[in-house]
N, C-alpha and C positions, 0 to 999 in steps of 0.2 A: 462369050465368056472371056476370051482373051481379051478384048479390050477392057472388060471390066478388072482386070488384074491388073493391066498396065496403066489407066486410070488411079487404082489403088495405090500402085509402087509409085506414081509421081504425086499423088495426095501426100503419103508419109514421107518420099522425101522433100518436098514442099514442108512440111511440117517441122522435120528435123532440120532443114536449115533456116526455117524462123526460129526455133529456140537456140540453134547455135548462135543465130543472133542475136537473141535476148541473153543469150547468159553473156555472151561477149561484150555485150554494151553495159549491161549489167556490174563485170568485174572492172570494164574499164572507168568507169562512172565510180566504181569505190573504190579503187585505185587513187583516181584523181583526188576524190574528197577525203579520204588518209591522210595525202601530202597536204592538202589545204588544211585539215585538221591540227597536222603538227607544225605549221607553218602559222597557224594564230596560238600554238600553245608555246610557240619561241617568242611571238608577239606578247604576250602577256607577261611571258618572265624578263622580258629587254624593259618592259615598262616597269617591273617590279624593280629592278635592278636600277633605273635610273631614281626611279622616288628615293633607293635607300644610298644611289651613290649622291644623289643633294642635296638629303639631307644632310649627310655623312662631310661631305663639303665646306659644306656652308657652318657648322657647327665649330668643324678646324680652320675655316675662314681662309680657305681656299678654294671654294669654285669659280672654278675655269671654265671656260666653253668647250674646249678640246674634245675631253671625252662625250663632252653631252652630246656633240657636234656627230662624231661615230657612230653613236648609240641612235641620236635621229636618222642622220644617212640609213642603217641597216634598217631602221620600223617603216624609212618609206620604201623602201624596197621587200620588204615582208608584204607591206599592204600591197602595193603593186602584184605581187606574186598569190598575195590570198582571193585580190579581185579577177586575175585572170585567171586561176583555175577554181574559182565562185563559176565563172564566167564556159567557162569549161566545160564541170560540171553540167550545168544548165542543159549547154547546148548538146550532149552526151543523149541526157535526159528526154530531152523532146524530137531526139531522130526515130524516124522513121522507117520499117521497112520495108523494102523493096523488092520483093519477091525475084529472084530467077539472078539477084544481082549479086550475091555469094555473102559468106556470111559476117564480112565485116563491112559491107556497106551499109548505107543507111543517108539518111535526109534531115539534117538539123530542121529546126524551126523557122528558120533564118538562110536567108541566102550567104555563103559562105566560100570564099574562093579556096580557103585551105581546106574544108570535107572534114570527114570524122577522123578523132589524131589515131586511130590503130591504122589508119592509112597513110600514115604520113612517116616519117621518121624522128624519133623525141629527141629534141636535142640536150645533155646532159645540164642537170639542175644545179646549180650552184649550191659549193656546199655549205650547210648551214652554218653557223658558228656554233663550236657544242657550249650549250647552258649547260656551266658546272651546277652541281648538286651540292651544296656546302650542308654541313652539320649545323642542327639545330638545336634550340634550346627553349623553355619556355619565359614569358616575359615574367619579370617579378611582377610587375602592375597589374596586368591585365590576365597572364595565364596563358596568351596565345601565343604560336609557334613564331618563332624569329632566328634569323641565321644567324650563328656564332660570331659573324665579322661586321654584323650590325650596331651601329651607334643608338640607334631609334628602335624603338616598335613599331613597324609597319602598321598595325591597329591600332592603339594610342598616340603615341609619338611618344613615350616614357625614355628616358635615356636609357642605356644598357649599361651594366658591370661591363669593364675592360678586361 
């Protein structure tokens, strides 16, 4: 009877630290995909912001390359940052566990010399650039929403009241 108890107590704790596992791998896998998330939602307003800074440009017969030039620098390094932790992700997703090897190990899909990152130490994310929120208005033409410091409509192309 005794070993049937002692059997028992390493069944459930066998159990509990596969689910400490899973929930660990679990938070860290949406953790990562958050950051990837607002890392392509910075991505979409750098590209909104460039259509309205060239059109904006071009219209006062001043585009330069300067700022376009910054604006690309930052989206390839967005992309960079959205593929590696796409990449991430991924590899989060398809670890494995490993019974008896505690609750943050695990086995990527993939051979991988750096291992699962809650084993590793993160090294600090570079900070985003903050996308202001500007005040909007709706277009005379078209009806759709457009920023107050817009020359264009982002949806038609309609000039704006100044």
């Amino acid at each position: 009877m005794q070993d049937f108890v002692e059997a028992a107590k390493r069944a459930a704790a066998s159990a509990a630290d596969r689910a400490t596992w899973e929930a660990n791998r679990m938070r860290r896998s949406g953790s990562r995909q958050r950051e990837v998330d607002l890392s392509q939602r910075e991505r979409t307003a750098l590209l909104e912001q460039i259509g309205t800074m060239v059109l904006d440009l071009e219209h006062r017969g001043q585009l330069a390359p300067d700022p376009l030039v910054a604006l690309a620098r930052r989206l390839r390094t967005l992309d960079a940052e959205i593929a590696s932790g796409l990449a991430e992700v991924q590899s989060i997703r398809t670890e494995t566990y490993t019974p008896g090897a505690g609750p943050h190990s695990g086995t990527s899909g993939g051979s991988s010399a750096k291992g699962p990152s809650a084993a590793r130490p993160q090294p600090p994310r570079p900070a985003a650039r903050p996308v202001t929120i500007e005040a909007e208005h709706p277009c005379p033409s078209c009806g759709k929403s457009v920023r107050d410091n817009a020359a264009f409509c982002p949806s038609c192309g309609a000039r704006q009241p100044a």
